[in-house]
C-alpha positions in Angstrom: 24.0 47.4 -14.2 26.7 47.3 -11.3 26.0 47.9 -7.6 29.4 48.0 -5.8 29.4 45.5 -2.4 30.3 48.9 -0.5 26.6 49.8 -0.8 25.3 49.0 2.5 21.6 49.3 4.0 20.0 50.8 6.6 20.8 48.5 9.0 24.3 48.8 8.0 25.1 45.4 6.2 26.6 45.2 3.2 26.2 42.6 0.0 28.4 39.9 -0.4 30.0 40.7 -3.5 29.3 43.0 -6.4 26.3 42.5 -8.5 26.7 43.1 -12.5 24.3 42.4 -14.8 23.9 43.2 -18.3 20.4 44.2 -20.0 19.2 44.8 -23.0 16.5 47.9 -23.8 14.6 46.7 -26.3 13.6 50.2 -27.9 12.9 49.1 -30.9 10.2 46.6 -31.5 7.5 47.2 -33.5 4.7 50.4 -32.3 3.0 53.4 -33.2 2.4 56.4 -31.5 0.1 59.6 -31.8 1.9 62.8 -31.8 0.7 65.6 -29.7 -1.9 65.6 -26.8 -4.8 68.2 -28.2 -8.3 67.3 -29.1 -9.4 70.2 -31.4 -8.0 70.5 -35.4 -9.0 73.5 -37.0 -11.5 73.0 -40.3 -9.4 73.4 -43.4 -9.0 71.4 -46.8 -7.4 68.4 -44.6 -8.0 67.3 -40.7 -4.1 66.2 -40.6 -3.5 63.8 -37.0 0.2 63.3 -37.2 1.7 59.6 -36.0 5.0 57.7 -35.7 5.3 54.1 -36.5 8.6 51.6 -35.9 8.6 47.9 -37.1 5.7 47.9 -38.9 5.1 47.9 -42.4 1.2 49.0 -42.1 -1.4 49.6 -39.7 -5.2 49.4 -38.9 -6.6 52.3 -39.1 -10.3 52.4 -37.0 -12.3 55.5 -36.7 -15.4 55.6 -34.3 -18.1 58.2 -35.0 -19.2 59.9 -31.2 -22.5 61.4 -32.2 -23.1 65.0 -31.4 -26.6 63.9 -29.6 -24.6 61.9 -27.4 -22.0 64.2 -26.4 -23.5 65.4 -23.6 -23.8 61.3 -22.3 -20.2 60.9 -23.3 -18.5 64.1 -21.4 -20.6 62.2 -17.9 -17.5 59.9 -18.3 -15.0 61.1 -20.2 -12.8 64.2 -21.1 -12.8 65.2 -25.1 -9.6 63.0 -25.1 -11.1 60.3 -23.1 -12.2 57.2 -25.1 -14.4 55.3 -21.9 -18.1 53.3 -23.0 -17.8 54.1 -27.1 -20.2 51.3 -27.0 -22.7 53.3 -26.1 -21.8 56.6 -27.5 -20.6 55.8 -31.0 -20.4 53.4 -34.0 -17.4 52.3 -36.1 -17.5 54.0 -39.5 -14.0 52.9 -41.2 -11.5 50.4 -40.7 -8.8 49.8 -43.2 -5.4 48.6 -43.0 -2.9 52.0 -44.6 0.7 50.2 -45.6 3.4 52.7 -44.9 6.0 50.9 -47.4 3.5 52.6 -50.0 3.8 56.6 -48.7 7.3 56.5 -49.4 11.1 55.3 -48.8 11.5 54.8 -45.3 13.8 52.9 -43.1 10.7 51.0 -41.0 12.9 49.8 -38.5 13.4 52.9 -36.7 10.7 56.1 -35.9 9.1 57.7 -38.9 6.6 60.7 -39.1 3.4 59.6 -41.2 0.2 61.8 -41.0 -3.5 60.7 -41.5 -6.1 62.6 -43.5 -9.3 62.1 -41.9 -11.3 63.4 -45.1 -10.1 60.7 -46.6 -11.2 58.2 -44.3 -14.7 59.4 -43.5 -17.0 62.5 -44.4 -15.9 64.4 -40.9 -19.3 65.8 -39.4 -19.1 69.0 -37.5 -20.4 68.6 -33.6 -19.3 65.1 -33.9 -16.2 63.9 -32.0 -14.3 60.9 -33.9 -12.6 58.5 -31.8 -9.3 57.2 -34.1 -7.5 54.2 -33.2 -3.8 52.3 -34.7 -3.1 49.1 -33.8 -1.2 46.2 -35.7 -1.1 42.6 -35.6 1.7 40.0 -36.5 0.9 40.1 -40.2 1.6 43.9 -40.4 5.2 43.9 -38.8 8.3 43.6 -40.7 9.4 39.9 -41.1 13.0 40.5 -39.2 10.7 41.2 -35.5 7.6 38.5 -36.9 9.8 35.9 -37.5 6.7 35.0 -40.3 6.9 35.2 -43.9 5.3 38.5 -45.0 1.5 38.0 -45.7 0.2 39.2 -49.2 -1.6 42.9 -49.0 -4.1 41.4 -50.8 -4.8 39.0 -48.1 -4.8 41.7 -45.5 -7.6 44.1 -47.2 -9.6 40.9 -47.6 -9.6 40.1 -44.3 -10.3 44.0 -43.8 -13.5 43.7 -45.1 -14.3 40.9 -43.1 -13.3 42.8 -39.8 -15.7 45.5 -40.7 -19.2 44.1 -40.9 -17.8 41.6 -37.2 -17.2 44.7 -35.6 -19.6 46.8 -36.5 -22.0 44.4 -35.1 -20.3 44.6 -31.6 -22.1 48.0 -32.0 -25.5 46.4 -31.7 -24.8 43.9 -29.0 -24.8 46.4 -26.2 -22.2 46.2 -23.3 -19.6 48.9 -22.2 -16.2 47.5 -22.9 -15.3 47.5 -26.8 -11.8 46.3 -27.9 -10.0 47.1 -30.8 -6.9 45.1 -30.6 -6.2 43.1 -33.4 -4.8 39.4 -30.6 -7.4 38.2 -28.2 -6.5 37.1 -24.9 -7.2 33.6 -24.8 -3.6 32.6 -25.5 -1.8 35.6 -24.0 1.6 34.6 -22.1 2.9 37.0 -19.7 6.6 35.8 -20.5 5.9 36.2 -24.0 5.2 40.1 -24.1 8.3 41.7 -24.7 9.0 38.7 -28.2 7.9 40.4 -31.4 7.8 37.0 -32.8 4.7 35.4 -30.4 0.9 36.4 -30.4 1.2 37.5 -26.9 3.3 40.6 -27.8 0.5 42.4 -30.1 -2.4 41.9 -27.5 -3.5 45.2 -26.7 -0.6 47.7 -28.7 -3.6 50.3 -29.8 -2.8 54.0 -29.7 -6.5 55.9 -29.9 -6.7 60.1 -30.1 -10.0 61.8 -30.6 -10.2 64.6 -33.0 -13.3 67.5 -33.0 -13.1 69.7 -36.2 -13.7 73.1 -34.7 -12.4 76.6 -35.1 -14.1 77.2 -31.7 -11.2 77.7 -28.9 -13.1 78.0 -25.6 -12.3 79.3 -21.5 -14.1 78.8 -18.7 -13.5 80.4 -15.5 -15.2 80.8 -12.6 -13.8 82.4 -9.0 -15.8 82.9 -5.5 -18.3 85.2 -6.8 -20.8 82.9 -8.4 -20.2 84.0 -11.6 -19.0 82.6 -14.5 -16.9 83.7 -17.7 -16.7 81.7 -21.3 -14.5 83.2 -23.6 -14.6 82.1 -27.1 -11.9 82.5 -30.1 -11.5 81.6 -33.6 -8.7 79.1 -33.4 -7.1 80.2 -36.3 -7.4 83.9 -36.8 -6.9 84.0 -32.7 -10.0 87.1 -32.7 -12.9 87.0 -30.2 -15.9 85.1 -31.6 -19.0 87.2 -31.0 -22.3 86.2 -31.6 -21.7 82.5 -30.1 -24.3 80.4 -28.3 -23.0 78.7 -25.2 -25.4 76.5 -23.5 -24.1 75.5 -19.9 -25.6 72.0 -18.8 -25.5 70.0 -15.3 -24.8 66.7 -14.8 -28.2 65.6 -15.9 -27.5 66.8 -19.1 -30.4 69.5 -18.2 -29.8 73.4 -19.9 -28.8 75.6 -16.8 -28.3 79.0 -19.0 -27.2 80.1 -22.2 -25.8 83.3 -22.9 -24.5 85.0 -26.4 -21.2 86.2 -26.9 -20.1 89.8 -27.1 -17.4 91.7 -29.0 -14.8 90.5 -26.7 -15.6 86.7 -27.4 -17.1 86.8 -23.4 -20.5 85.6 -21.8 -21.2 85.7 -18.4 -23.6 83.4 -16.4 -24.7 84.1 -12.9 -24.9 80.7 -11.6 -27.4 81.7 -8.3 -26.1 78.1 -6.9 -26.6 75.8 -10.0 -23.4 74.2 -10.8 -22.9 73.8 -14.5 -20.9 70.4 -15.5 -20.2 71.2 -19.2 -21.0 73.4 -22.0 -21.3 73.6 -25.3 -20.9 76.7 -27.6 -22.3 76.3 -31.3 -22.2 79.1 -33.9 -23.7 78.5 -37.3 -22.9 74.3 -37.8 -19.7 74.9 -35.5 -19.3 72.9 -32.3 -17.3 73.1 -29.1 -17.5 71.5 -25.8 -15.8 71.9 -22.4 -16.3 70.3 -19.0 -16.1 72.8 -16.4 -16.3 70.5 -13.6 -14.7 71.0 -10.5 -12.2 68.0 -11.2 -11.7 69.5 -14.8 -10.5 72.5 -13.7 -6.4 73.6 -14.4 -4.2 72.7 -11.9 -2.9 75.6 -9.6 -0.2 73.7 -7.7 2.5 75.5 -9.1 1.5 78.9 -8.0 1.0 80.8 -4.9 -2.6 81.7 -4.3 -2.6 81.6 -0.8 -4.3 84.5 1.4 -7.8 84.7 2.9 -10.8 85.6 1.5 -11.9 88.9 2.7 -15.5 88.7 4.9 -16.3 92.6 5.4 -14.8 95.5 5.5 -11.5 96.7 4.2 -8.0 96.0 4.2 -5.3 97.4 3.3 -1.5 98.9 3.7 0.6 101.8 5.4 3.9 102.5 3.8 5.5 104.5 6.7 8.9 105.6 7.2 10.0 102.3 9.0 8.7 100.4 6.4 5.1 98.7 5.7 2.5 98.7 8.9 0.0 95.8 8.4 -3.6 95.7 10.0 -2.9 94.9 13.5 0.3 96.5 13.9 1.1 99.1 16.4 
């Protein structure tokens, strides 16, 4: 970095000297990753979540079962990709340590592609949401960053087992915070982050996605009129679902309306001043949720919907020979 003595500041004085200073970007320590943002995997033979890894030669694998009788509770807090009181909302079903030297010949010490089966994991429930989580500790990175002698795999399962029964019992203790790092913070050092080879640098490196098998795509909107409009489509073929269920709910988790789906994939709901907070839409053991909160609503700050709202009467415009007369023109 090099900041020429030139430079001067609003008040007009300059520095001293130059300033130069070398750093180092230290890009490639050991992490994982989730690729992708989405939430819903289409049902086929495998639920594939895609992931990256550097520096590591495994990592934990947790999966957290959001029941579909609480997903009503859960969406009062969270979005579908949200992962906020799982303490209350879920229970751990599977945690295992996966090694990536053992899915093939890879340099670990830069960005690979790896993927997770989740039918492999767990028996993935429909309506349920499942809440997976990576995160490593100093026995799973490569010796070169630990600066420790590699611990047996054998050692690591066993101590998997271990892990399993402790934390599932967190699930019966009650509370709202639930941590799935594998370093507590009783010896964390904030000088100590950034060094592979100290505790303090695996304290909290988790990477969580949640993942709803669905072929239910869903669309919500809802204008000035008090009406409402769900569109459902099958994710994969991309037709109009007809013949769907959706069930709008308010905030109290209380059933507004519920309306079928036509040939178009569309039900309509007049609201008549209820105010719906989520839905769900269910056809045959199929789920699909969506919060149509006013806060969950798409962002429209990149396009120009300015203009009034018209109170009575009409309005319209002249195209005369001068050009275009506007209400109120002479």
């Amino acid at each position: 970095v090099f900041v020429s003595r030139s430079l001067r500041a609003n008040d007009g004085l300059s520095l001293s000297e130059d300033f130069e200073k070398t750093i180092t970007l230290l890009e490639n320590l050991p992490n994982v990753r989730f690729l992708g943002e989405g939430t819903i995997i289409p049902q086929s033979e495998q639920l594939i979540v895609p992931f990256q890894a550097i520096g590591l030669r495994g990592v934990v694998v947790r999966v957290i079962k959001i029941f579909e009788q609480n997903i009503g509770s859960f969406l009062q807090s969270n979005q579908l990709e949200n992962g906020y009181d799982l303490l209350r909302f879920g229970r751990l079903v599977s945690r295992q340590t996966i090694f990536l030297d053992e899915l093939g010949s890879y340099d670990l010490t830069r960005w690979n592609t790896f993927a997770l089966d989740l039918n492999k994991l767990i028996k993935p429930e429909l309506g349920a949401i499942y809440r997976i989580e990576l995160s490593f500790g100093k026995e799973l990175a490569c010796p070169q960053y630990s600066g420790v002698e590699e611990f047996s795999k054998d050692e690591i399962r066993a101590n998997d087992r271990l892990k399993l029964a402790e934390e599932m019992s967190r699930f019966d203790e009650g509370g709202y915070y639930y941590y799935s790092g594998e370093s507590g913070w009783e010896n964390y050092n904030y000088q100590e982050r950034m060094d592979p080879s100290k505790d303090s640098y695996y304290i909290n490196k988790v990477a969580g996605k949640n993942v709803l098998a669905s072929d239910l795509g869903i669309m919500a909107t809802f204008g000035t009129t008090g009406k409402m409009d769900v569109l459902v489509h099958n994710l994969i073929s991309t037709f109009p679902e007809s013949g769907v269920k959706v069930t709008l709910y308010n905030y109290q988790n209380l059933p507004i309306k519920s309306a079928t789906t036509d040939g178009e994939g569309r039900a309509t709901f007049a609201l008549e001043g209820e105010t719906p907070y989520y839905l769900i839409a269910s056809s045959g053991k199929q789920r699909g949720y969506l919060r149509v909160d006013a806060s969950s609503s798409l962002s429209m700050s990149s396009f120009d919907v300015s203009g009034e709202a018209l109170q009575k009467g009409l309005k319209g415009f002249i195209y005369g020979d001068r050009g275009v007369w506007r209400p109120g023109d002479t």
